[in-house]
C-alpha positions as CSV (number, residue, x, y, z in Angstrom):
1,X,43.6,98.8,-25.0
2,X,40.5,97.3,-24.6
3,X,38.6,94.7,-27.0
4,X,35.8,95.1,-28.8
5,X,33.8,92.5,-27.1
6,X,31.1,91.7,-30.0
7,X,28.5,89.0,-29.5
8,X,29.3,85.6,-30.7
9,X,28.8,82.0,-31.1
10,X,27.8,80.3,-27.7
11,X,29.4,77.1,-28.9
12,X,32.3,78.3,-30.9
13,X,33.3,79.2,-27.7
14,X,33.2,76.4,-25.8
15,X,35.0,74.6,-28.7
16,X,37.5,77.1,-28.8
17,X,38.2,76.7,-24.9
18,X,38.2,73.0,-25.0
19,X,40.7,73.1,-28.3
20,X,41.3,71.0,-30.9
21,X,37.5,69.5,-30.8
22,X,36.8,67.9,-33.9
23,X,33.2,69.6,-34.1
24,X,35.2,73.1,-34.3
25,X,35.5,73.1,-38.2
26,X,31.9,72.2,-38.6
27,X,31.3,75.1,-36.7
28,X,33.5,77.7,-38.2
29,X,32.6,76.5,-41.8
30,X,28.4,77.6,-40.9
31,X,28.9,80.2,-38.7
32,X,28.4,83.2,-40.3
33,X,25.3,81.9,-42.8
34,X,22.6,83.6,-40.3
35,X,24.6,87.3,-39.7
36,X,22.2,88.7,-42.3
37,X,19.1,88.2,-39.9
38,X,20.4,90.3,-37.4
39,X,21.2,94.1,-37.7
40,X,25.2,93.9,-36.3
41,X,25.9,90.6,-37.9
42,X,25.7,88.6,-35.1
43,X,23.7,85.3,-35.4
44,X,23.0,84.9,-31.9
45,X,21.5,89.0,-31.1
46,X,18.6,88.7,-29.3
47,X,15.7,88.7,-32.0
48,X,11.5,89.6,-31.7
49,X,9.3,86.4,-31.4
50,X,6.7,86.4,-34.1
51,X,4.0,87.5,-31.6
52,X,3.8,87.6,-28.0
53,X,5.7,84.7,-25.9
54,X,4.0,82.6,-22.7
55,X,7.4,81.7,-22.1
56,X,11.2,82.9,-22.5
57,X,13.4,79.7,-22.3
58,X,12.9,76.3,-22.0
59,X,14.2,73.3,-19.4
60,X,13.4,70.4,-21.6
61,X,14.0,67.1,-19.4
62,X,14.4,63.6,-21.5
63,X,14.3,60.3,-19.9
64,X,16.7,58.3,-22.1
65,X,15.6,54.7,-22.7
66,X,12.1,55.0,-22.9
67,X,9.8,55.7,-19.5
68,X,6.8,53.6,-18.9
69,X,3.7,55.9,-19.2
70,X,1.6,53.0,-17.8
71,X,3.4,52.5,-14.8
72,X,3.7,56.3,-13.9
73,X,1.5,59.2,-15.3
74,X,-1.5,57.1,-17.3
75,X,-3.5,55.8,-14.7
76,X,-5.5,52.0,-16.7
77,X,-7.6,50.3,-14.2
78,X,-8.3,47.5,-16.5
79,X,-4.6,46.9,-17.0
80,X,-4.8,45.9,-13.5
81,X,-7.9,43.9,-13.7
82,X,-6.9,42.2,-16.7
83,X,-3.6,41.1,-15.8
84,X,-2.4,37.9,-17.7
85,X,-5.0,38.1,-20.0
86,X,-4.0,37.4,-23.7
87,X,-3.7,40.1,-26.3
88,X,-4.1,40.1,-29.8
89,X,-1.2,42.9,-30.7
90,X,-1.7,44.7,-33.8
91,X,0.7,44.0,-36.8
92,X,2.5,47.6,-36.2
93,X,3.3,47.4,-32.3
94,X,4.9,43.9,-33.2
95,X,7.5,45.9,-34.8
96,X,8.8,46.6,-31.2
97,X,9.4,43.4,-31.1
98,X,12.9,41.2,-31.9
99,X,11.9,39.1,-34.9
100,X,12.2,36.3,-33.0
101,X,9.5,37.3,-30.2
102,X,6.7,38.6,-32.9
103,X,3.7,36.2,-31.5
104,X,0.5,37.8,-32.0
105,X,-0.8,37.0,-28.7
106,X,1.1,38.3,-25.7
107,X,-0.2,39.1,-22.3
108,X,-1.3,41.8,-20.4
109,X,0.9,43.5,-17.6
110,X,0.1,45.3,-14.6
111,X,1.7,48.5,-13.2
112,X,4.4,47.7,-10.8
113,X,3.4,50.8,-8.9
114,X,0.0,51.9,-7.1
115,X,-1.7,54.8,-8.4
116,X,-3.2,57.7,-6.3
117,X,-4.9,60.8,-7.3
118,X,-2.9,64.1,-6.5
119,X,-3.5,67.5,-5.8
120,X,-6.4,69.4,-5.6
121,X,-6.6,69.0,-9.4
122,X,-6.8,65.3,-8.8
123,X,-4.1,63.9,-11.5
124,X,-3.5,60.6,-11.5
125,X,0.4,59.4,-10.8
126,X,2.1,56.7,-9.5
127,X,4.2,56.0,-6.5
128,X,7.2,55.8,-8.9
129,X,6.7,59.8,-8.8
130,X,5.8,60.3,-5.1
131,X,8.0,64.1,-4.9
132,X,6.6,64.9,-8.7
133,X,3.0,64.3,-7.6
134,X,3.5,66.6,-4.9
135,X,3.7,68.9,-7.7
136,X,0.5,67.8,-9.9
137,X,-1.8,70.9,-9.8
138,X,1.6,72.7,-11.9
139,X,1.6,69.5,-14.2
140,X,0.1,69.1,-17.3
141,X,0.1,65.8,-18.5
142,X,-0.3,64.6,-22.3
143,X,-0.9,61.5,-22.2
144,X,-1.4,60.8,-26.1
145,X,1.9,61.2,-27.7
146,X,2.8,59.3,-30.7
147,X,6.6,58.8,-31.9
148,X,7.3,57.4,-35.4
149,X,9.4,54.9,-34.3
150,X,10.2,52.1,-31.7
151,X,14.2,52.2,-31.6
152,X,16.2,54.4,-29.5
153,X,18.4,55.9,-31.5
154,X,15.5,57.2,-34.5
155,X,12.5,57.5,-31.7
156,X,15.5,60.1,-29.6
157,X,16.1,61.7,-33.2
158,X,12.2,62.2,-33.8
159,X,11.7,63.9,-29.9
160,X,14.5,66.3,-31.0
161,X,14.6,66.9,-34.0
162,X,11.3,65.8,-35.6
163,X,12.7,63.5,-37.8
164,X,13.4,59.8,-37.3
165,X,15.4,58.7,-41.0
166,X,17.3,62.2,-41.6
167,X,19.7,64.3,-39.7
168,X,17.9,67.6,-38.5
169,X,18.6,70.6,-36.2
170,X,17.6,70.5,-32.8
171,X,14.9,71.5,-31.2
172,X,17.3,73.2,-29.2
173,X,18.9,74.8,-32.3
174,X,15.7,76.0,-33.9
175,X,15.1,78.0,-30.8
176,X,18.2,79.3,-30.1
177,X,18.1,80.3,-34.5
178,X,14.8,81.9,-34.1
179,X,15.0,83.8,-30.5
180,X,18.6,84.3,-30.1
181,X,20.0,84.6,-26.8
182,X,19.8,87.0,-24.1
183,X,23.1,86.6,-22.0
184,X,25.9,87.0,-25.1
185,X,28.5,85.3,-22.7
186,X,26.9,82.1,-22.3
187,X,25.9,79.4,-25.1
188,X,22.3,80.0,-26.2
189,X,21.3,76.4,-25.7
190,X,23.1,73.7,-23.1
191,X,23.2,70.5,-23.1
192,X,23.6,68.7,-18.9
193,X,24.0,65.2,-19.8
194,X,26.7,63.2,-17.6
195,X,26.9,60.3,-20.2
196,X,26.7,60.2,-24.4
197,X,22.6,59.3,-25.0
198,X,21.5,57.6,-28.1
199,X,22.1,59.3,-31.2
200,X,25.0,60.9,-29.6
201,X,25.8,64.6,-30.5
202,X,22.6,64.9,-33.5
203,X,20.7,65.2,-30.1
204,X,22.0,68.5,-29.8
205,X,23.2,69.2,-33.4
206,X,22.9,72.0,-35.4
207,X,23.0,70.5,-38.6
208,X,22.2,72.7,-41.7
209,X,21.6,75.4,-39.3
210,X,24.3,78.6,-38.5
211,X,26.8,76.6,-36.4
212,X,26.6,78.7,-33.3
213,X,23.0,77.4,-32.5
214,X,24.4,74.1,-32.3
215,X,23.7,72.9,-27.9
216,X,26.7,73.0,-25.8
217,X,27.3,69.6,-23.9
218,X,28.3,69.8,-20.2
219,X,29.0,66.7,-18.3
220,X,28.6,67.1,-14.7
221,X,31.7,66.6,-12.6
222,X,34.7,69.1,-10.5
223,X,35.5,71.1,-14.0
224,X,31.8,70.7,-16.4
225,X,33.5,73.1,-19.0
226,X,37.0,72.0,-19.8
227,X,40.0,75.0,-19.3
228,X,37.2,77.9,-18.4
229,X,39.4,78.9,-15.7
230,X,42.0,81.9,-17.9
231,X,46.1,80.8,-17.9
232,X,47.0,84.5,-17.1
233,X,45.7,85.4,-13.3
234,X,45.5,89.1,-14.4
235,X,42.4,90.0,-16.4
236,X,43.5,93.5,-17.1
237,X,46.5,92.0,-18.9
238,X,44.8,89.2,-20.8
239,X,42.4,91.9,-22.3
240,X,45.2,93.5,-23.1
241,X,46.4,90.8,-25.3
242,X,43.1,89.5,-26.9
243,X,42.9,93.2,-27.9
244,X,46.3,93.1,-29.2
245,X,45.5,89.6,-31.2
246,X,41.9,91.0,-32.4
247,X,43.6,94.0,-34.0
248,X,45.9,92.0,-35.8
249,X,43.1,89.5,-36.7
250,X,40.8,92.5,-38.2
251,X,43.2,94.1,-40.0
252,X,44.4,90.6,-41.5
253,X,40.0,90.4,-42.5
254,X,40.3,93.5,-43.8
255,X,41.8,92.4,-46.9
256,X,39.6,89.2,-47.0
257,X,36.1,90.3,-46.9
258,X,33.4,87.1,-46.7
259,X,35.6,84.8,-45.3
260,X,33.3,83.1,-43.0
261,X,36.2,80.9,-41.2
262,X,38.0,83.9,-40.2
263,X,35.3,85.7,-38.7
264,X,33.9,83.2,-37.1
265,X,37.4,82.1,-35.4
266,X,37.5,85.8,-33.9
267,X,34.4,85.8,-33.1
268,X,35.3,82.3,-30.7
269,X,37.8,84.3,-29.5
270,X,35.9,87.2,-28.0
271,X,33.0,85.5,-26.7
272,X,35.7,82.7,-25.0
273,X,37.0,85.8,-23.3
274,X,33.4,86.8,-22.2
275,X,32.5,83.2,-20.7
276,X,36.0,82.9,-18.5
277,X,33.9,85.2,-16.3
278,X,30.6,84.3,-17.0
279,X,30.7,80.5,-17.0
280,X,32.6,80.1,-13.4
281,X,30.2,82.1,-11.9
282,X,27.3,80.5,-13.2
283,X,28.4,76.9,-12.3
284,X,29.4,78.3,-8.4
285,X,27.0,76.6,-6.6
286,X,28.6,77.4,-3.2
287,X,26.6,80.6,-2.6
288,X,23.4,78.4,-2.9
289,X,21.8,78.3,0.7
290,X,21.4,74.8,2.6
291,X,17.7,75.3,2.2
292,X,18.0,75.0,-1.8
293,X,20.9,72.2,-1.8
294,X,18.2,70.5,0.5
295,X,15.5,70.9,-1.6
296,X,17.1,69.2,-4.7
297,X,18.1,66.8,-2.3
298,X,22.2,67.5,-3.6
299,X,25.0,67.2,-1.1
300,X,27.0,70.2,-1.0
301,X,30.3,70.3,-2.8
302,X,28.6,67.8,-5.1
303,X,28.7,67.9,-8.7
304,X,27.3,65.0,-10.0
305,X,24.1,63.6,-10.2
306,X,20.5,65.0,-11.6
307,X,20.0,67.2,-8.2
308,X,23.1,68.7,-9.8
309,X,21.6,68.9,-13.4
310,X,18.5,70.1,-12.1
311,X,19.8,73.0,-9.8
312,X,22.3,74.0,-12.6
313,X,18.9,74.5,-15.1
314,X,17.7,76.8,-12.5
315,X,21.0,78.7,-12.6
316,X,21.6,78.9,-16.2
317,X,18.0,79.9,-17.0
318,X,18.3,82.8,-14.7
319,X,21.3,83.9,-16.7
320,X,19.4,84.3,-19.9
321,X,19.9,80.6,-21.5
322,X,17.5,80.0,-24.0
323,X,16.9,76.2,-24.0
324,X,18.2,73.8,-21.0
325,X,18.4,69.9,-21.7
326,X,18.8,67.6,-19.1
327,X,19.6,64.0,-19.9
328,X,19.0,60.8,-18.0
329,X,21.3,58.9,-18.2
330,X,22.8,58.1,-21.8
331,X,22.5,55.0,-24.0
332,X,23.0,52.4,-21.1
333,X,21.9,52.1,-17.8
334,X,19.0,54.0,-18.3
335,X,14.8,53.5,-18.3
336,X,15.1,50.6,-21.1
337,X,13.5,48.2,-18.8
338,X,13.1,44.6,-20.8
339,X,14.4,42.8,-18.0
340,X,12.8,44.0,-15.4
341,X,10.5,47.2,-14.4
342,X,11.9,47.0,-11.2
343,X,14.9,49.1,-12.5
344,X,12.5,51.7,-12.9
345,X,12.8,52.2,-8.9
346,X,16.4,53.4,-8.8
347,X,16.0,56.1,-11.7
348,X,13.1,57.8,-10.8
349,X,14.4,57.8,-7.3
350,X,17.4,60.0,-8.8
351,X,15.0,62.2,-10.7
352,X,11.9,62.5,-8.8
353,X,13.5,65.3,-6.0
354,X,15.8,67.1,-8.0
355,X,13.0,67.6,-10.6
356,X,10.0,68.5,-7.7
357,X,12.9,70.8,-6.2
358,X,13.2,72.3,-9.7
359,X,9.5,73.2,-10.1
360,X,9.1,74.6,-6.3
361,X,12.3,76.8,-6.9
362,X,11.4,77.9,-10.0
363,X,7.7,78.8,-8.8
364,X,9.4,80.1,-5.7
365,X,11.3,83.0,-7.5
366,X,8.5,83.5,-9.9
367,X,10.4,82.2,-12.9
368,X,7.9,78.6,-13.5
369,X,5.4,81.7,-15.4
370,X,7.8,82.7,-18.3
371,X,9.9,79.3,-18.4
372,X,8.1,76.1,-20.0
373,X,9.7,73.1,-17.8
374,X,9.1,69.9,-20.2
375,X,9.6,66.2,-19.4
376,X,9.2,63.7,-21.9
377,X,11.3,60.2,-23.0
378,X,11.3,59.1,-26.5
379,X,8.4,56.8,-26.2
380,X,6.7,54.8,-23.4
381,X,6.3,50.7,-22.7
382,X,4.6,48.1,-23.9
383,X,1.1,47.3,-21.4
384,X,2.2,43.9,-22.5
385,X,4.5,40.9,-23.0
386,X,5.4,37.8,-24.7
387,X,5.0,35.9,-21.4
388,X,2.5,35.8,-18.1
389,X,4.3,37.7,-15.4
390,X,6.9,39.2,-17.6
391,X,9.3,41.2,-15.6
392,X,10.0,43.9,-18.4
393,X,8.1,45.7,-21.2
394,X,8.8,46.6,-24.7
395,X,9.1,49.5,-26.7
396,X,6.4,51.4,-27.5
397,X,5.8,54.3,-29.3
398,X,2.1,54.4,-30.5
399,X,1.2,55.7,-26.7
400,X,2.9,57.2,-24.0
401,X,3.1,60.5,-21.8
402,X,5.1,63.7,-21.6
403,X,4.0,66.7,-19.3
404,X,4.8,70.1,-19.2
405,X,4.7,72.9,-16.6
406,X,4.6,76.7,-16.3
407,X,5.3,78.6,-19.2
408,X,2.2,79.4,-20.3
409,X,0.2,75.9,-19.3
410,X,-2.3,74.8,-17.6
411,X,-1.7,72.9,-14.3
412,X,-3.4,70.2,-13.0
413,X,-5.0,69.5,-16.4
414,X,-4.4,65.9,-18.6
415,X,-4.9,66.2,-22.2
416,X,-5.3,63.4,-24.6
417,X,-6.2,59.9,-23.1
418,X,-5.0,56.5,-24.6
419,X,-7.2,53.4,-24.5
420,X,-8.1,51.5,-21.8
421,X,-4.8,49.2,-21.6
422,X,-2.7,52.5,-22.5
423,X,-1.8,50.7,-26.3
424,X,-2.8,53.1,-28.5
425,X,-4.0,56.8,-28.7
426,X,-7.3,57.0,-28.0
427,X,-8.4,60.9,-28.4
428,X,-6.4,63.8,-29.6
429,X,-3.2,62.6,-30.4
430,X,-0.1,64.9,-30.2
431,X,2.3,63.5,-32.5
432,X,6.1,64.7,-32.0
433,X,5.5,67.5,-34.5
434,X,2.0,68.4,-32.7
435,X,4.3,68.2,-30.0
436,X,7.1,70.4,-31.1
437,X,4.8,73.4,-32.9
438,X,3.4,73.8,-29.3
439,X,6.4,74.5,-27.8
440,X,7.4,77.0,-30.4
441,X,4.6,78.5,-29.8
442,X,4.4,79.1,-26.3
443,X,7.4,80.8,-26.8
444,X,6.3,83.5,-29.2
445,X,7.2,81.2,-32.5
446,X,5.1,80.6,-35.4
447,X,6.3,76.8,-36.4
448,X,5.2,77.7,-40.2
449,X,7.6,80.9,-40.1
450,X,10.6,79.7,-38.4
451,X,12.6,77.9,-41.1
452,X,16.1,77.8,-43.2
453,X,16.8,77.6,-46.5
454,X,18.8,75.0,-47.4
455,X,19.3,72.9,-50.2
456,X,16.7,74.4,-52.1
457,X,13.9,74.5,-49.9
458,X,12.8,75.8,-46.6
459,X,13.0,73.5,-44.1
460,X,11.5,73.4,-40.6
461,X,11.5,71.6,-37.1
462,X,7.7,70.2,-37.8
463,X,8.3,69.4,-41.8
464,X,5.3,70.2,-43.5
465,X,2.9,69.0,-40.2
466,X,2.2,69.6,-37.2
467,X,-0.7,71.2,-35.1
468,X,-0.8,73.4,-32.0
469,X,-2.2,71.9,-29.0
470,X,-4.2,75.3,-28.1
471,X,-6.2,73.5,-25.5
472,X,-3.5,73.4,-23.1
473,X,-2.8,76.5,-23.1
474,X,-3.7,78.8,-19.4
């Protein structure tokens, strides 16, 4: 007997593989609102962008902690000559501040790092970056983003989800709701993080969306998907008895039309049988030449570390994945840098191969045209502190830089400039929802069209705002 191996929830199955996860009920009780947008019921088929895509999936990189845009990709010359000189900080970028340490005047500081022009495009970026600016005529750099607030935990809510005061889907989950996925027996949208970042699983939450959209966390390590591997050797036999259990289970829903929790538990159940081959194969990286592992800078047999995370993105995005998040690191030890900017050093030296290595394997095998590579951090650092020669910097969300590459983009271009100290935005600001409708967009989706209903009203990833940044567009 064979099963009927219908499509099904990407996440109900790693929930239903991991067992007794307390995110499963949450799951089963919305799976099942989206089956009437697709034609066999199934939430996650494969559905038409509303016109024609510059990209297919997404690798969406995020810097936990907040990345200084001064002291990497926005290149201030007079932040450099005016080091130590006082400035008058404007009532709103105080509020980055501990109530304690709002003084008015604070001091300029300069980048810790040289700047050099890169490429023949001639991008500014820092020695911080020296492997990424290898890559700057694929870059494009926007150097005028605007969060809506200065702590971690609402600032990483508003770069994922749009919102910073409410719980909202994903960015991940409103692509995964409005494209689908391609490969039915993997998740539509993964999550690579090796710690819990701020905000902890809304990052990658669902939320009033269909359940199955919600991202799948994998933590690198030995076994990155908990009990993948199947308990009976013999697959023959193990299809044997999930068809046996599924024609038990649909004759038991055939009395009990529209309930939602039982068809989305058999639905866990077929798509958990489709990723105990899919997954392993997918996370095999010993077939990978020496030449790759190399290039990524990742030892081989190793499974930890962002060459790891990086190299898997590659992997999973060839395998029809919709949207790939990497995460550095979590909520701790990560690119918060009040102390000291010097701990900037370490982290990007973690991150600046494995992500060049990305972009040159990805351009390599042709896939950097069709997949939109996007790095980005919740919001950048202060050009200035309470003290002469502060160590650290601040938060600071009314400036800072995010870049994209491929998919549809132009390289070696910068768009948006902040003034001449990098404190606020200067021309054409891309605000988070700005931010968002462009990548919708460059993958076939009209941010105005793609919502939910849900509590009486249609909701969206932008709200009611947000404006596509055309002019970056190839």
């Amino acid at each position: 007997m064979k099963s009927d191996r219908c499509s099904c929830s990407r996440r109900s199955v790693v929930q239903s593989l991991v067992g007794g996860s307390l995110l499963l009920p949450g799951i089963v009780a919305e799976l099942l609102a989206a089956e009437s947008t697709s034609s066999d019921g199934n939430p996650l088929a494969p559905k038409a962008p509303h016109f024609t895509p510059r990209a297919k999936r997404v690798i969406f990189m995020n810097m936990s902690g907040g990345a200084s845009h001064v002291d990497s990709f926005d290149y201030k010359p007079k932040l450099f000559a005016d080091h130590n000189k006082p400035y008058q900080v404007p009532a709103k970028m105080l509020e980055a501040f501990a109530p304690n340490n709002r003084v008015v005047e604070k001091y300029f500081k300069r980048p810790q790092w040289e700047f050099k022009q890169r490429g023949e495009s001639g991008l500014w970026i820092s020695d911080l970056f020296p492997r990424i600016a290898e890559c700057a005529d694929d870059l494009c750099l926007i150097r005028s983003m605007r969060n809506d607030h200065a702590d971690h935990f609402q600032a990483t809510l508003g770069i994922h989800t749009g919102s910073v005061t409410f719980a909202r889907p994903s960015i991940g989950s409103w692509v995964s709701h409005g494209l689908g996925t391609i490969n039915q027996n993997l998740p539509s949208f993964i999550v690579l993080a090796p710690l819990t970042p701020y905000a902890g699983g809304q990052v990658w939450a669902s939320d009033f969306l269909p359940g199955c959209h919600q991202g799948t966390p994998v933590a690198p390590g030995a076994e990155p998907i908990a009990n993948i591997q199947r308990r009976q050797p013999v697959a023959a036999l193990q299809e044997l008895e999930l068809g046996l259990t599924q024609a038990f289970n649909r004759r038991h829903l055939a009395i009990r039309e529209g309930d939602s929790n039982l068809s989305a538990r058999i639905k866990s159940f077929e798509t958990a049988f489709g990723m105990q081959s899919a997954a392993p194969e997918a996370f095999d990286l010993t077939k990978e030449s020496d030449a790759t592992l190399q290039l990524y800078g990742l030892p081989r047999g190793s499974t930890k570390g962002f060459a790891w995370q990086c190299l898997m993105a590659r992997r999973l995005a060839e395998r029809g994945v919709r949207f790939i998040e990497l995460i550095d690191t979590g909520a701790s030890n990560n690119w918060d840098a009040h102390g000291d900017m010097a701990t900037h050093a370490p982290l990007a030296k973690n991150v600046d191969q494995p992500i060049a290595g990305l972009l040159k394997d990805l351009k390599s095998r042709g896939l950097l045209d069709d997949t939109l590579v996007v790095w980005t951090t919740e919001f950048g650092r202060t050009p200035f502190n309470t003290g002469k020669d502060a160590k650290g910097r601040e938060h600071h969300a009314e400036a800072f830089t995010s870049w994209m590459a491929g998919g549809g983009v132009k390289g070696g271009f910068s768009y948006g400039e902040s003034d001449d100290y990098g404190c606020t935005v200067a021309s054409n600001e891309v605000h988070i929802h700005d931010f968002h409708a462009t990548i919708l967009h460059l993958l076939g989706l009209d941010h105005e069209r793609l919502t939910y209903r849900h509590a009486g009203r249609d909701f969206r990833l932008t709200d009611v705002e947000g404006n596509v940044v055309r002019e970056i567009f190839a």
